[in-house]
N, C-alpha and C positions, 0 to 999 in steps of 0.2 A: 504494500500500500504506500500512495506517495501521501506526503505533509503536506496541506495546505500551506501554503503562503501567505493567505490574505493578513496579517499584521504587521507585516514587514514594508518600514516606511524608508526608500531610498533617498540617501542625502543627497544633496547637491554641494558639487566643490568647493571650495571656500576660495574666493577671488577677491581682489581689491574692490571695494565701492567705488563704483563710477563717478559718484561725487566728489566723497574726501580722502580714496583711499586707502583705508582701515580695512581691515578682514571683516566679510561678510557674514553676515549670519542668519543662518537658517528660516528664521521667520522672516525676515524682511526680505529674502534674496532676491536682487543680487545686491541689495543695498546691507551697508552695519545697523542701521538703525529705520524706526521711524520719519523720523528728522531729517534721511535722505532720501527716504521714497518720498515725503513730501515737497521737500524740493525739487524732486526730478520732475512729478506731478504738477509742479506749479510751471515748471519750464514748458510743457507740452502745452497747459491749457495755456498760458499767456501767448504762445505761437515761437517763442526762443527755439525751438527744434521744432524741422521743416522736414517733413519726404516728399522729396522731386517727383510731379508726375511729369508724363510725357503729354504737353501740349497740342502733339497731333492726334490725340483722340478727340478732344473737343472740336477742330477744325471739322470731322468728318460728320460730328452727330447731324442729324436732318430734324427738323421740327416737321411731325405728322399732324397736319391738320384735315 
């Protein structure tokens, strides 16, 4: 008979925080803390990080009326 695994929780690596740095931890990953996922969070909603689209999609759209 094989053992269930269902309680087995895989870590994620321990990397520097993108923010400040510091070794990351588990709960916030890939941030150290609270305090930099909130920052990071505040960067995206304020528009400070941008993903490039590709502006020739919007040339080709057609309005169907």
């Amino acid at each position: 008979m094989q053992k269930k695994k269902d309680n087995i929780t895989t870590l994620k690596p321990v990397k520097p925080c993108p923010i400040c740095e510091k070794k990351s931890m588990q709960k916030f990953h890939p941030f150290c803390s609270n305090r930099c996922a909130n920052i990071d969070l505040n960067r995206w909603l304020s528009g400070a990080y941008v993903i490039a689209g590709d502006d020739k999609q919007d040339d080709n759209i057609e309005l169907e009326q």
